[in-house]
KEKE-3310 file (N, C-alpha, C; in steps of 0.2 Angstrom, whole numbers, plus 5000, padded with zeros to 4 digits):
npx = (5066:5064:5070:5067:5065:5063:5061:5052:5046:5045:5027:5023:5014:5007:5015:5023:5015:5010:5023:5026:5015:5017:5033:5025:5016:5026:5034:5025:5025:5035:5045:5054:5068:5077:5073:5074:5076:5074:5068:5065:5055:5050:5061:5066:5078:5086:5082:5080:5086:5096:5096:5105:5102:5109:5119:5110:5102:5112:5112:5102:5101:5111:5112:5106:5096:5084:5073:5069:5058:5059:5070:5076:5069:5071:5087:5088:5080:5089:5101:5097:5094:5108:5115:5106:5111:5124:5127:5119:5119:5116:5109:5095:5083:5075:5072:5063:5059:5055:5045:5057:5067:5074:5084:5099:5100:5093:5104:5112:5106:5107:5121:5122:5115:5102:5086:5073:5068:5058:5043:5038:5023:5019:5011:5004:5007:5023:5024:5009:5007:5017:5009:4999:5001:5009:4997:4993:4999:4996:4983:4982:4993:5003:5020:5024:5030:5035:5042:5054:5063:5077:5070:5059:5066:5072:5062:5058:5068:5067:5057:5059:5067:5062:5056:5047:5030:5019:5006:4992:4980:4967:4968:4979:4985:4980:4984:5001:5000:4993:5006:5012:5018:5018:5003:5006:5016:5011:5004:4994:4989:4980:4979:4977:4971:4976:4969:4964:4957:4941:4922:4915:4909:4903:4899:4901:4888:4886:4881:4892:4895:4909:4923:4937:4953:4969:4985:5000:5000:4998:5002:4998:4992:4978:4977:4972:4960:4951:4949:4946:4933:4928:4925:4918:4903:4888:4884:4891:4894:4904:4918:4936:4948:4965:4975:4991:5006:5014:5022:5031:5039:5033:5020:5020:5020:5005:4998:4996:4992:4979:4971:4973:4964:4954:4945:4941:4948:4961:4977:4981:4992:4999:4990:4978:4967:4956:4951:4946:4935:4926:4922:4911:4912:4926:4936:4946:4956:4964:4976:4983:4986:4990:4982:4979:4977:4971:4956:4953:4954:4945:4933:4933:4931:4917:4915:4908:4914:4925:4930:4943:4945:4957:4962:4967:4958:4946:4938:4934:4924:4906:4893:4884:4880:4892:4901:4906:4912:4924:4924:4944:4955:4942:4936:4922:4913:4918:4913:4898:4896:4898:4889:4877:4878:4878:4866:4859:4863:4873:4872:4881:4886:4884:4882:4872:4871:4864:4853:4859)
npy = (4938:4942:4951:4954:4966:4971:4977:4975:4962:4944:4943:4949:4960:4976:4980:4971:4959:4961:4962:4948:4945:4950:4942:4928:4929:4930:4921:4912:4913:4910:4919:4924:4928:4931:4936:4950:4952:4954:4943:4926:4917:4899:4887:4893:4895:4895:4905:4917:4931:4935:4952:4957:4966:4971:4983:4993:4990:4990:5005:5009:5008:5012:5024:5044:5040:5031:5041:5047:5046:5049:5050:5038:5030:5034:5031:5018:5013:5016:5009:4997:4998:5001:4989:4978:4983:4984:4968:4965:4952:4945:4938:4944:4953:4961:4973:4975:4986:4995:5010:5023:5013:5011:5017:5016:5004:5001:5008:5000:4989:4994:4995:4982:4980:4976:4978:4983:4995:4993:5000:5001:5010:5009:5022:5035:5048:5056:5068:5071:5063:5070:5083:5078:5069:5081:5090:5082:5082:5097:5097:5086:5090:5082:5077:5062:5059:5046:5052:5063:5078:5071:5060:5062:5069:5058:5047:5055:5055:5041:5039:5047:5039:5026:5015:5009:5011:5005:5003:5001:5007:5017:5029:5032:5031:5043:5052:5051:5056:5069:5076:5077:5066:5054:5046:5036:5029:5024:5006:4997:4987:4974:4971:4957:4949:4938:4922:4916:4925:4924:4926:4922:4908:4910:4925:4935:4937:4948:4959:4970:4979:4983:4989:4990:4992:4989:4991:5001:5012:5029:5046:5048:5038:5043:5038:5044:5053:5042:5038:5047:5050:5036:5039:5046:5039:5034:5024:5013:4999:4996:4991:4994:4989:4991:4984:4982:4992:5005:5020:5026:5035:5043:5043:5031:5035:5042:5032:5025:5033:5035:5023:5018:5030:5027:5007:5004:5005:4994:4987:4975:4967:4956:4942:4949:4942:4934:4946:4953:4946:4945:4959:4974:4983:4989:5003:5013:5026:5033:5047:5046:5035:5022:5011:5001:4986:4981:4985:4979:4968:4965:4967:4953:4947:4951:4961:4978:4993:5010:5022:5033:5048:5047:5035:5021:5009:5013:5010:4999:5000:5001:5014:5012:5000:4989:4997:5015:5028:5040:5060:5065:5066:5072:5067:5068:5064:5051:5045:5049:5039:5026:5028:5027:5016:5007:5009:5005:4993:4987:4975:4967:4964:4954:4954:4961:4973:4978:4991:5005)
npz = (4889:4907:4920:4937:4951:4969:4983:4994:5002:4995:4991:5002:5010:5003:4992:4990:4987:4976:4969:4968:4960:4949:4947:4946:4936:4925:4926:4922:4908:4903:4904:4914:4921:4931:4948:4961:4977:4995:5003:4997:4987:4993:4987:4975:4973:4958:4952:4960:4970:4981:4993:5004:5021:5030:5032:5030:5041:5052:5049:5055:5067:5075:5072:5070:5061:5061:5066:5057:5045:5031:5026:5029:5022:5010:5010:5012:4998:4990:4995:4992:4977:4971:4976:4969:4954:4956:4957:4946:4934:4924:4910:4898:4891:4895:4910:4927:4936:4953:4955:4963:4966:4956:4949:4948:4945:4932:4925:4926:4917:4906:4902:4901:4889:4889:4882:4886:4898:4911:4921:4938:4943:4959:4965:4964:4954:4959:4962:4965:4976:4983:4985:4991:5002:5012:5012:5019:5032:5035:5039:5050:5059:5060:5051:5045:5032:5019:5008:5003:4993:4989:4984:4976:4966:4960:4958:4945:4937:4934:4930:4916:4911:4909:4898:4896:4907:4918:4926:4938:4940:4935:4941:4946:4931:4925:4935:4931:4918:4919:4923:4913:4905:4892:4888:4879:4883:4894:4901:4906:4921:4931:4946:4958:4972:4987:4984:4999:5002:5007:5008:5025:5033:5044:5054:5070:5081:5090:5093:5093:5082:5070:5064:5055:5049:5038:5037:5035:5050:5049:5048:5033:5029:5034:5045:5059:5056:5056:5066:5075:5068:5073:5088:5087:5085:5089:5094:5107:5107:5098:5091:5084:5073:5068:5059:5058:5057:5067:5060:5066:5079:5085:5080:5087:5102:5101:5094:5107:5116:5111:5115:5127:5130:5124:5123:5117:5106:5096:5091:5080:5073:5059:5050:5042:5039:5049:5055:5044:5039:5050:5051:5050:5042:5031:5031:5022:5025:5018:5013:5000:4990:4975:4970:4981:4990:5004:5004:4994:4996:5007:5003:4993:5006:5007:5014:5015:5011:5014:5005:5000:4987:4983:4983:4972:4970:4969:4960:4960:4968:4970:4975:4986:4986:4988:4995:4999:4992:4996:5000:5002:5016:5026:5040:5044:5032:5034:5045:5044:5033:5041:5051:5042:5041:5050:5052:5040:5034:5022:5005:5008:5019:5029:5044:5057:5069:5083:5089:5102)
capx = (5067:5066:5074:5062:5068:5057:5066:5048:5049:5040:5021:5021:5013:5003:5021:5027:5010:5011:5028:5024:5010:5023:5034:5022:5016:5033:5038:5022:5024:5043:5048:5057:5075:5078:5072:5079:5072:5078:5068:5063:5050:5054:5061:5067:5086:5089:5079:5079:5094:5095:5098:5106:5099:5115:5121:5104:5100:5116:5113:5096:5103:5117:5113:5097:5092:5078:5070:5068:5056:5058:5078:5079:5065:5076:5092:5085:5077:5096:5106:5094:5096:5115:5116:5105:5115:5131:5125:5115:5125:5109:5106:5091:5080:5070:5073:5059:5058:5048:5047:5061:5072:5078:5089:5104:5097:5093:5110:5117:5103:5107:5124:5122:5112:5095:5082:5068:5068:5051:5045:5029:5021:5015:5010:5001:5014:5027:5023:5004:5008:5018:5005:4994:5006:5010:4989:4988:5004:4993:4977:4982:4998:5011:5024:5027:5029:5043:5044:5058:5066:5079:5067:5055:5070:5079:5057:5055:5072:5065:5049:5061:5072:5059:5053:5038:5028:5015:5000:4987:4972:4967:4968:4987:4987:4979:4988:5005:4996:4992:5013:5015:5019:5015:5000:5009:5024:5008:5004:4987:4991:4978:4979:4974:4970:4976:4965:4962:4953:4932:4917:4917:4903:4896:4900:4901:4883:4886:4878:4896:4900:4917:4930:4944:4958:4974:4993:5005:4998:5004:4994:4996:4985:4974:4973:4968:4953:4948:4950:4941:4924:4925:4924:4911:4897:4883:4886:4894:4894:4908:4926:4939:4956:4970:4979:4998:5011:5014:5027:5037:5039:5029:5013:5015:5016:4999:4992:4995:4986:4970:4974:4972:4959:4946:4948:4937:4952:4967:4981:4983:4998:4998:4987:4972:4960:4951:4947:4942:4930:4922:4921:4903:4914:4934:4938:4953:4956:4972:4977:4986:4986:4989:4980:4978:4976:4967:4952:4951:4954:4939:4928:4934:4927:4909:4915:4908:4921:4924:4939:4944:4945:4963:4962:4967:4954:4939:4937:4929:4919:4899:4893:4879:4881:4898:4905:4907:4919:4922:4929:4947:4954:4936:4934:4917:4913:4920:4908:4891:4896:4898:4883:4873:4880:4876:4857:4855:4870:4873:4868:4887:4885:4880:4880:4868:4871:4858:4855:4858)
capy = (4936:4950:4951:4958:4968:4975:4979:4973:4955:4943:4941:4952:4968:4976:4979:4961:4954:4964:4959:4942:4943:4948:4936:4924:4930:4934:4913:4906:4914:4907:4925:4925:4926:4932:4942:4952:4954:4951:4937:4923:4910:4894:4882:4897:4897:4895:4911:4920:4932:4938:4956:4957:4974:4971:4989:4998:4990:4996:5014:5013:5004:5015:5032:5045:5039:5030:5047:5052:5042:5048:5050:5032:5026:5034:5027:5010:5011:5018:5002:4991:4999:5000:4981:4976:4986:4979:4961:4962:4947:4940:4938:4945:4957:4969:4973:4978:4989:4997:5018:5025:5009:5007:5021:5013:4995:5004:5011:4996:4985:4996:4992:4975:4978:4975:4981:4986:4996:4995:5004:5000:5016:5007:5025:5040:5052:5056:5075:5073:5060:5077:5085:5073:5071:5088:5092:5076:5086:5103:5092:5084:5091:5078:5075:5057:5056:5042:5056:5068:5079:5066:5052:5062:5070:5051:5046:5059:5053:5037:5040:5051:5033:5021:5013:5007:5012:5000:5007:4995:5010:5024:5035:5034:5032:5048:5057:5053:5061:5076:5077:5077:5060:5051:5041:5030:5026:5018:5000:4998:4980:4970:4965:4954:4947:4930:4916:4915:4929:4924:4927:4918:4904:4914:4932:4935:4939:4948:4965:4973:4986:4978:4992:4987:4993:4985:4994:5007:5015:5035:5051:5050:5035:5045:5034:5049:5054:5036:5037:5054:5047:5030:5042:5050:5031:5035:5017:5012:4992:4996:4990:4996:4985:4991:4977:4984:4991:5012:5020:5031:5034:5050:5037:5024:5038:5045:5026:5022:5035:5033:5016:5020:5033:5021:5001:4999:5002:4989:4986:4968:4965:4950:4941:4952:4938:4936:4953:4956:4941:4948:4964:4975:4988:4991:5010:5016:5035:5035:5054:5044:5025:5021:5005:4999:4980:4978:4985:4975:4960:4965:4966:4948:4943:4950:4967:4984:4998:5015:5023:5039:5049:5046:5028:5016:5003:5016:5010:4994:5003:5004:5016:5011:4995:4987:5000:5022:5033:5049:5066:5065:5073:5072:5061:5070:5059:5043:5046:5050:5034:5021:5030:5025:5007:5004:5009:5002:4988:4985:4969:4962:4963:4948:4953:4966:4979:4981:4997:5006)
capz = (4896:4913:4926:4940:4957:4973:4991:4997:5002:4991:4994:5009:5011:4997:4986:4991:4983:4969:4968:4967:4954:4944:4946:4944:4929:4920:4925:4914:4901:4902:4902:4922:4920:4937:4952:4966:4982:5001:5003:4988:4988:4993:4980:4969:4971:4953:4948:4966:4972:4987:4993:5012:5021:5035:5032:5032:5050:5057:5052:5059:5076:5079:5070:5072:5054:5064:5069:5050:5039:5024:5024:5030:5017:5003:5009:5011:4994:4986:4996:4989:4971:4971:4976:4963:4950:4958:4958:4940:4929:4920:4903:4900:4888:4900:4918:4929:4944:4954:4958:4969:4969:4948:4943:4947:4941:4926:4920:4920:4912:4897:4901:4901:4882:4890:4876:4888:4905:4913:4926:4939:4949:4964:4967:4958:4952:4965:4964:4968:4982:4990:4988:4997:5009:5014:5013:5028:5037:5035:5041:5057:5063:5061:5046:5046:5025:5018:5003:5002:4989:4986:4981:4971:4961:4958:4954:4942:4933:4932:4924:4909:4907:4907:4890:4898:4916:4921:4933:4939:4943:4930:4946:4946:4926:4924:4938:4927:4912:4921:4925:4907:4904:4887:4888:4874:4885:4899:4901:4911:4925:4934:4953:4961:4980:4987:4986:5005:5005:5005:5013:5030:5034:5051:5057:5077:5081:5098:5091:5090:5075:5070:5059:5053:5043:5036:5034:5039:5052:5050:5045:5028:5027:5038:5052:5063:5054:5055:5077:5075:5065:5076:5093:5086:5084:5091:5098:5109:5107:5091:5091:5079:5073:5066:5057:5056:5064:5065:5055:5069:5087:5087:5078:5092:5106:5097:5097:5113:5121:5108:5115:5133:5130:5122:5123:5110:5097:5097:5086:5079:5069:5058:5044:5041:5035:5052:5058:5039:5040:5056:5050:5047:5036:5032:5032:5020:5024:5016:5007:4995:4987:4969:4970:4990:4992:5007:5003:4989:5002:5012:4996:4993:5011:5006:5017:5012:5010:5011:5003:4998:4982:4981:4980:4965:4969:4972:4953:4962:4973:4966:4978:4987:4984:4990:5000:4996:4990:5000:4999:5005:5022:5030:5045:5044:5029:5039:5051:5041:5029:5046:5052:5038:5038:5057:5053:5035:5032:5012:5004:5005:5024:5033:5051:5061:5073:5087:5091:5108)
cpx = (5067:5067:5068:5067:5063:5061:5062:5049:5043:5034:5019:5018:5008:5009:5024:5021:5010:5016:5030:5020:5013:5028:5031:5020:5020:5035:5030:5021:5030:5047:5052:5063:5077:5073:5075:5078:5076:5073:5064:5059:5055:5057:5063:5073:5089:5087:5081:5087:5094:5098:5098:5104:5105:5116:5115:5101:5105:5115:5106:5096:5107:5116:5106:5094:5085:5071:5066:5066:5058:5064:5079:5074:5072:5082:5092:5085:5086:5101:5103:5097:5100:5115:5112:5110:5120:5132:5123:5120:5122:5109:5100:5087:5075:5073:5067:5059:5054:5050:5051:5067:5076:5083:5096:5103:5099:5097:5115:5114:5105:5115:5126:5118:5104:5092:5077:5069:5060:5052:5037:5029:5017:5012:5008:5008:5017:5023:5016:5003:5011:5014:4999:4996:5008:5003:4989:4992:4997:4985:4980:4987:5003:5012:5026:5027:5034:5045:5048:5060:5070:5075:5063:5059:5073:5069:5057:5061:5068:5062:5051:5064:5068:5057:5046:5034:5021:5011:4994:4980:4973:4969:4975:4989:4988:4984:4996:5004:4996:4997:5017:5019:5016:5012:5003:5016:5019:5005:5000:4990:4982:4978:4975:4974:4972:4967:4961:4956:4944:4928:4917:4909:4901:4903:4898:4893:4881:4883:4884:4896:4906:4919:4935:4947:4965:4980:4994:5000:5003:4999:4993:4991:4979:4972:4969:4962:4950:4945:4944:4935:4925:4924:4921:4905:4892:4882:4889:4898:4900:4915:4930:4949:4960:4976:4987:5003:5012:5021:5035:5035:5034:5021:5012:5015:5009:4994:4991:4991:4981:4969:4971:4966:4952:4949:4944:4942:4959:4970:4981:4986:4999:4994:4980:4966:4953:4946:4945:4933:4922:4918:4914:4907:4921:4934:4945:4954:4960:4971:4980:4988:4987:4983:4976:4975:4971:4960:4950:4949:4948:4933:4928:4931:4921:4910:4912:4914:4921:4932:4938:4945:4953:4966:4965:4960:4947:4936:4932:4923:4914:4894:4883:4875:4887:4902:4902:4916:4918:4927:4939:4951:4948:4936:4926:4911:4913:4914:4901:4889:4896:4894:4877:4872:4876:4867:4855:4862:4867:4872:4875:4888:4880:4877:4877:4868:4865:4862:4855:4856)
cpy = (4943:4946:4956:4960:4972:4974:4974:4967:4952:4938:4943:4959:4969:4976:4972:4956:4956:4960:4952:4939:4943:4945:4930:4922:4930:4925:4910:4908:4914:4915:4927:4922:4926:4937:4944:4953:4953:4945:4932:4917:4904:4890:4887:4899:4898:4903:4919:4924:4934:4945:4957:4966:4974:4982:4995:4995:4992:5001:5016:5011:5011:5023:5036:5044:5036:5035:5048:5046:5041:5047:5042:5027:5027:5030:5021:5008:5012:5010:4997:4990:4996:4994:4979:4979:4985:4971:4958:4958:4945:4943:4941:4953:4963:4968:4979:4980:4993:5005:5020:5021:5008:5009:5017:5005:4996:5006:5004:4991:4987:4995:4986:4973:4975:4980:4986:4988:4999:4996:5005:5005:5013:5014:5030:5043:5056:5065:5076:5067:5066:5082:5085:5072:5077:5090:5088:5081:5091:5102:5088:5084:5087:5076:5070:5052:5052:5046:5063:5070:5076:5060:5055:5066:5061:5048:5049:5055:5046:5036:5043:5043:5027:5020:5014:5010:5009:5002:5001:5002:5015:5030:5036:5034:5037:5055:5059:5057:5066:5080:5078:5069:5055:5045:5034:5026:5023:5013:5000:4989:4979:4967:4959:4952:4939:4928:4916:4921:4928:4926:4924:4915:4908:4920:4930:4939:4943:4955:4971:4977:4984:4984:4991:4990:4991:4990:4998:5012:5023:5039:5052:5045:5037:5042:5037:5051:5047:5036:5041:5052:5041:5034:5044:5045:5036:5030:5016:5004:4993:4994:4993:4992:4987:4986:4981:4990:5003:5014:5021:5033:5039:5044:5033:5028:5038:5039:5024:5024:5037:5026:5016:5025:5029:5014:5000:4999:5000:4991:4978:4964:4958:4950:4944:4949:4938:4942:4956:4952:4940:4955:4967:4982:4988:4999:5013:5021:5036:5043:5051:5037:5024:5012:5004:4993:4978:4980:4981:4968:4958:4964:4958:4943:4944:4959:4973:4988:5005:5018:5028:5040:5048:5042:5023:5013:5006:5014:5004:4994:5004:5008:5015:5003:4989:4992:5010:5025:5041:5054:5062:5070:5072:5066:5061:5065:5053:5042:5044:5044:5026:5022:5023:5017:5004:5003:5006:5000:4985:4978:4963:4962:4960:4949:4959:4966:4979:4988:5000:5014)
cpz = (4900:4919:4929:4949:4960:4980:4994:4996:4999:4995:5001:5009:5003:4989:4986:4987:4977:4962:4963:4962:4948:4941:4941:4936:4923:4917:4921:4910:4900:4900:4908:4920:4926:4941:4957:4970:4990:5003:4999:4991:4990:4986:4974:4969:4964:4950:4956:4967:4977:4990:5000:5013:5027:5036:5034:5039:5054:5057:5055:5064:5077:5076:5071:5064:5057:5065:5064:5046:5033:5021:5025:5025:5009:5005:5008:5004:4989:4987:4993:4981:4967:4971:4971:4956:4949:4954:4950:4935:4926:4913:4902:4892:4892:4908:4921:4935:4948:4956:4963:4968:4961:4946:4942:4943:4934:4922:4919:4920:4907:4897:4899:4893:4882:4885:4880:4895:4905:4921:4931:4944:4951:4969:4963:4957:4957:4966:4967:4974:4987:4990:4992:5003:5016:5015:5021:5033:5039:5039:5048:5060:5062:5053:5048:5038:5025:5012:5003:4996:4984:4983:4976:4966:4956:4954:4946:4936:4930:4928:4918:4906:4906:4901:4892:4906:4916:4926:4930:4943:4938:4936:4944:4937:4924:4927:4933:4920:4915:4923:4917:4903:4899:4888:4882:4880:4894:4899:4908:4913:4927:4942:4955:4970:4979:4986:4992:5007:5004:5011:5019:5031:5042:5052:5064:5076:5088:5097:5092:5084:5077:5063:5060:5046:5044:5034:5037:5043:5053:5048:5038:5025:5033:5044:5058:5061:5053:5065:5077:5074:5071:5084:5093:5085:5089:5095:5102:5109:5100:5096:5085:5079:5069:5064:5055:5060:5063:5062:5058:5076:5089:5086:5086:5098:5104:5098:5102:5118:5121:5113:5122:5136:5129:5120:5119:5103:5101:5089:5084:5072:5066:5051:5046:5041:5041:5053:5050:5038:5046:5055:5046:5042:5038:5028:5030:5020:5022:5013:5000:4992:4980:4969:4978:4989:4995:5007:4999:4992:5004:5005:4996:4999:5014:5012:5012:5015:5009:5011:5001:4991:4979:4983:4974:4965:4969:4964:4952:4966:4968:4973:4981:4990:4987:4994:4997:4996:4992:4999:5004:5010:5025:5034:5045:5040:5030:5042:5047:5039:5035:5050:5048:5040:5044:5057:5047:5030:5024:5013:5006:5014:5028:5039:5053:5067:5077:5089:5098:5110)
residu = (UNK:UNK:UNK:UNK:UNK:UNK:UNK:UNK:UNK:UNK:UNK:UNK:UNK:UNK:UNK:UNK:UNK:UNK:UNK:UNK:UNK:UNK:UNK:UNK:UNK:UNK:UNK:UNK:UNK:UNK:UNK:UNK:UNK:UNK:UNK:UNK:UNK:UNK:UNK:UNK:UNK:UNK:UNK:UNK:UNK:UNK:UNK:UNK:UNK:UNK:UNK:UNK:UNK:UNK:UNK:UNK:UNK:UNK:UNK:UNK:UNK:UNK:UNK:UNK:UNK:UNK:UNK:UNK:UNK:UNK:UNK:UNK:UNK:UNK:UNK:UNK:UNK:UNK:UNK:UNK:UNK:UNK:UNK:UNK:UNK:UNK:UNK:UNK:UNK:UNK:UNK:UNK:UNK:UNK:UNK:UNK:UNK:UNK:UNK:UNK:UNK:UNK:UNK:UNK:UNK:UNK:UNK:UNK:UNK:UNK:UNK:UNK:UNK:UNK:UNK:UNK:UNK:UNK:UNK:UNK:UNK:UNK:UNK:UNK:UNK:UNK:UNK:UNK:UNK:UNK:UNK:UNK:UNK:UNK:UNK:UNK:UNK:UNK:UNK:UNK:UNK:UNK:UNK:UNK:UNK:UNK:UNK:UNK:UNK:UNK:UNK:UNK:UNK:UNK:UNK:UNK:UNK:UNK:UNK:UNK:UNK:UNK:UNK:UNK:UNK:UNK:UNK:UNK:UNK:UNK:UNK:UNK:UNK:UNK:UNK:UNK:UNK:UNK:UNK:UNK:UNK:UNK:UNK:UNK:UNK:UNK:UNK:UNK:UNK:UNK:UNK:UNK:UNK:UNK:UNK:UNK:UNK:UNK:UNK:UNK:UNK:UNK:UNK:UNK:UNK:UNK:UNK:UNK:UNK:UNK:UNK:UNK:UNK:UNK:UNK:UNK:UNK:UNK:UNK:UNK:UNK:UNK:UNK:UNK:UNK:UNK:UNK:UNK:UNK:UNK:UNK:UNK:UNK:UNK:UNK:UNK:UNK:UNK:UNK:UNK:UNK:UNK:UNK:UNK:UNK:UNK:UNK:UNK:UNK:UNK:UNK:UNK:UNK:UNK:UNK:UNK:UNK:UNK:UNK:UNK:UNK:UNK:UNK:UNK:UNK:UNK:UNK:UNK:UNK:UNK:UNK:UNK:UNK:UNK:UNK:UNK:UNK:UNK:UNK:UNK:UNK:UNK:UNK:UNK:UNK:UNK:UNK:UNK:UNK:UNK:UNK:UNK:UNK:UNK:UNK:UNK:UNK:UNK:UNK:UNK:UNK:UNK:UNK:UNK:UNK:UNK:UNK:UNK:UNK:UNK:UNK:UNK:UNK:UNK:UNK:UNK:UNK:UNK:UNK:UNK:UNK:UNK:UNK:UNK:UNK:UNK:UNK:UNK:UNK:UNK:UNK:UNK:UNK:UNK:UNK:UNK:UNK:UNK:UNK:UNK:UNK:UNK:UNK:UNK:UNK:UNK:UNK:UNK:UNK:UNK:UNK:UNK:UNK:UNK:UNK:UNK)
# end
């Protein structure tokens, strides 16, 4: 039996689906002894537990922890921990957690005589995500990483105590290998996308160029060298959607006044499905993703895609075909490849661009 634990709330966001696949998975194979999360499916009181975030919203109401992503992402990710670890009373043979949020969990499953501590890197290896991180920094001015010293020290611990570690993209499996990390002690996963996501029975036919891209808007998923290549069309008739919300107040100064500069790009916070379903390409310029969901989403609704080299899912990418894979860092790239598409759209795009 496992006990499974994730801060992210279940079936939200790309670590909240994840989250929930697991579950999922864990309960038919009658192997779900509990989960921990702050908010739990419906119907699932007897398995579900709930982890209050009370404390971490006053010190981001009343103190300048708001300011500093990465100091308030680690404490988050510690209050989470600790209350799980507090809380753990389950019966149970494994306990599984996810990077950044275990250690404490961890010391005392093996307290509590748990056999197995597993361990999912919904991220490549913490040190080559600071490296990505600090390159976007170095690359378009602004530090707005959630990764500090503190988190990739408490990581790094984790990855020594784990029995198991669990990665869902060879990108991220390889990168732990190349950290020194025994390929024996990793366990290759599977994602998946909802159900809801399919091709759509018509696309808008108004001769718009429709981009769209899904998550944290901040510089280390490059959403700036996404602006940059769509400013650059040769079109004009194009729009651009960002589905999600920015990370930090320096970000939504920065979108406001892309925002105010050119009305052809919006934000539109919410379910992805339509603006993925409308779209003539989704454009993930992230520096760093072990995996990345909504690209996959967009696949799923007959989208082509282009994604960076340091992607998880570029693994689904057949280049030329469904989407491309580009250097990483390069809006240059963005551009050439949303180029191409406007003048000679892949076979998984339904809708056509006139030209101006």
């Amino acid at each position: 039996m496992r006990v499974i634990a994730c801060r992210s709330a279940y079936g939200q966001g790309g670590l909240g689906q994840h989250f929930a696949q697991l579950v999922e998975e864990s309960r038919m194979q009658n192997e779900l002894a509990a989960y921990y999360s702050h908010t739990i499916k419906p119907g699932d009181e007897q398995v579900g537990r709930l982890i209050d975030y009370i404390k971490l919203k006053k010190l981001k109401r009343y103190t300048p922890l708001r300011f500093y992503p990465s100091w308030s992402g680690y404490i988050g990710e510690n209050i989470f921990d600790k209350k799980v670890a507090k809380e753990l009373d389950v019966k149970a043979d494994a306990f599984m957690g996810f990077v950044g949020k275990s250690l404490h969990s961890f010391a005392q499953a093996k307290k509590l005589g748990y056999k197995k501590l597993e361990l999912i890197a919904a991220n490549s290896h913490v040190r080559n995500v600071q490296r990505l991180h600090d390159k976007a920094a170095r690359d378009l001015g602004m530090k707005d990483t959630w990764l500090n010293e503190a988190l990739i020290r408490k990581t790094i611990k984790e990855y020594e105590r784990a029995d198991f570690i669990y990665t869902h993209s060879e990108y991220t499996r390889q990168s732990l290998i190349n950290e020194g990390i025994s390929p024996d002690k990793l366990k290759k996963t599977h994602l998946k996308v909802d159900d809801k996501f399919i091709p759509p029975h018509d696309k808008p036919n108004d001769g718009i160029f429709r981009v769209v891209y899904a998550g944290r808007v901040d510089t280390t998923k490059g959403i700036p060298l996404l602006i940059e290549a769509f400013s650059h069309l040769s079109i004009k008739k194009a729009q651009l959607t960002l589905v999600g919300g920015w990370s930090s107040s320096r970000m939504k100064q920065t979108m406001m006044a892309w925002m105010a500069k050119d009305n052809r790009i919006k934000m539109a916070p919410g379910d992805p499905l339509i603006p993925f379903q409308e779209a003539d390409v989704y454009v993930h310029p992230t520096y760093e993703d072990g995996f990345a969901y909504a690209p996959m989403e967009a696949l799923a609704c007959g989208v082509p895609v282009i994604v960076t080299e340091d992607t998880g899912m570029k693994e689904h990418v057949i280049d030329g075909d469904n989407g491309y894979v580009i250097p990483t860092g390069s809006w240059q790239a963005i551009h050439e490849r949303m180029e191409h598409l406007i003048k000679a759209p892949l076979a998984k795009t339904s809708s056509m661009v006139a030209s101006e």
